[in-house]
C-alpha positions as CSV (number, residue, x, y, z in Angstrom):
1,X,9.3,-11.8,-18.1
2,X,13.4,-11.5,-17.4
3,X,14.8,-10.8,-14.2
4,X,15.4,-7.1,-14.9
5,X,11.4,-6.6,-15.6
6,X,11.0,-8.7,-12.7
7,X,12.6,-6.9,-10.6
8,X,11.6,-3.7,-11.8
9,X,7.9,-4.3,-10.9
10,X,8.8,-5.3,-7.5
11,X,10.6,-2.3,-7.0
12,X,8.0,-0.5,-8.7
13,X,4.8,-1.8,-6.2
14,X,7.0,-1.7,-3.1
15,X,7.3,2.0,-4.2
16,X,3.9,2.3,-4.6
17,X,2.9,0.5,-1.2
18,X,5.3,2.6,0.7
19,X,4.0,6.1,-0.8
20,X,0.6,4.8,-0.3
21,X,1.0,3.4,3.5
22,X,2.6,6.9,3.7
23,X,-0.4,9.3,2.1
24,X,-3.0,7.5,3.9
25,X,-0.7,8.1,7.4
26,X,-0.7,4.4,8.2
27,X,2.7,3.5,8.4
28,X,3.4,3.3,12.3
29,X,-0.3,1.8,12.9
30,X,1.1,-1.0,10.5
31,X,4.5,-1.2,12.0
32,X,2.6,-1.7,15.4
33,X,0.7,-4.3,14.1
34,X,1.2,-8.0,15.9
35,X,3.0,-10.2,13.4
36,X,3.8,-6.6,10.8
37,X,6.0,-8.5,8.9
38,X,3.5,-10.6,8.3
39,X,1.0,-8.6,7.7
40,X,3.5,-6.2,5.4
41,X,4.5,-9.2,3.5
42,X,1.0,-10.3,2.3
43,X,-0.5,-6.6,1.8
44,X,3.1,-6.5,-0.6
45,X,2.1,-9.6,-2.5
46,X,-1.3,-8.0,-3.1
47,X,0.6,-5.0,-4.1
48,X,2.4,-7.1,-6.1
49,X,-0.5,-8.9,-8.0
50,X,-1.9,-5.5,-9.3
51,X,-2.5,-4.6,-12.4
52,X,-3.4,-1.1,-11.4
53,X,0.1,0.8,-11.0
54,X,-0.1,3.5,-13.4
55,X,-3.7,4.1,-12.1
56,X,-2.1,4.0,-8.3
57,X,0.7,6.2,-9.4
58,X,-1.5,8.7,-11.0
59,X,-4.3,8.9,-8.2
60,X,-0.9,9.2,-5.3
61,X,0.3,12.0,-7.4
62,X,-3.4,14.2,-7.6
63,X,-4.0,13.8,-3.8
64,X,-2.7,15.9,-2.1
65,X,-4.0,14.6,1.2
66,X,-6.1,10.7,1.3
67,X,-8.8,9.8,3.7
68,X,-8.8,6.2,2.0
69,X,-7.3,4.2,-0.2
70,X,-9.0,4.0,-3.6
71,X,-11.6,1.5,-4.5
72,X,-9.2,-0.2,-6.3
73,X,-6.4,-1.1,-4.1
74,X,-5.9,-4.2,-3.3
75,X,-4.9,-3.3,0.4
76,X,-8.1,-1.0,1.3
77,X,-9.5,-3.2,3.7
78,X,-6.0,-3.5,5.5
79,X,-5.2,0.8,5.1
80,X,-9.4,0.8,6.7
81,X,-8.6,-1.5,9.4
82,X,-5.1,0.6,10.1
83,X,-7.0,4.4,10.2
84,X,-10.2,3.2,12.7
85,X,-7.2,1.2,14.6
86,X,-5.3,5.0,14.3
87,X,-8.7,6.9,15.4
88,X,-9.4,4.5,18.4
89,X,-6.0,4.4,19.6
């Protein structure tokens, strides 16, 4: 892989993270997090390790609204954890 590609598909899953942490309305539970940089950086790595973006892109762009993350993210225990920390706060 060259550096372009490389950083193409970082750019790429950080996209995809974002519209996701976005679409699932987890984005200040995460920034409120202790350690969310942390926590950010490995949930990006897993991001990262995906083989599923054209499947993530494609189910970001039919929902319309998102309950959960789909069953095959890579982050759906974290974006779980973040909504019943966002319904109990």
């Amino acid at each position: 892989m060259t550096f372009p590609q490389f950083y193409s598909r970082i750019a790429r899953h950080a996209e995809l993270f974002e519209k996701m942490t976005e679409k699932l309305g987890a984005s200040d539970q995460l920034a409120a997090l202790p350690g969310a940089g942390g926590v950010r950086k490995r949930a990006a790595d897993r991001c990262l390790s995906c083989t599923k973006a054209e499947q993530c892109a494609s189910w970001l762009e039919l929902q319309p609204v998102a309950q959960s993350a789909p069953d095959f993210c890579q982050n759906q225990d974290l974006f779980a954890r973040l909504k019943t920390a966002k319904a109990a706060g």
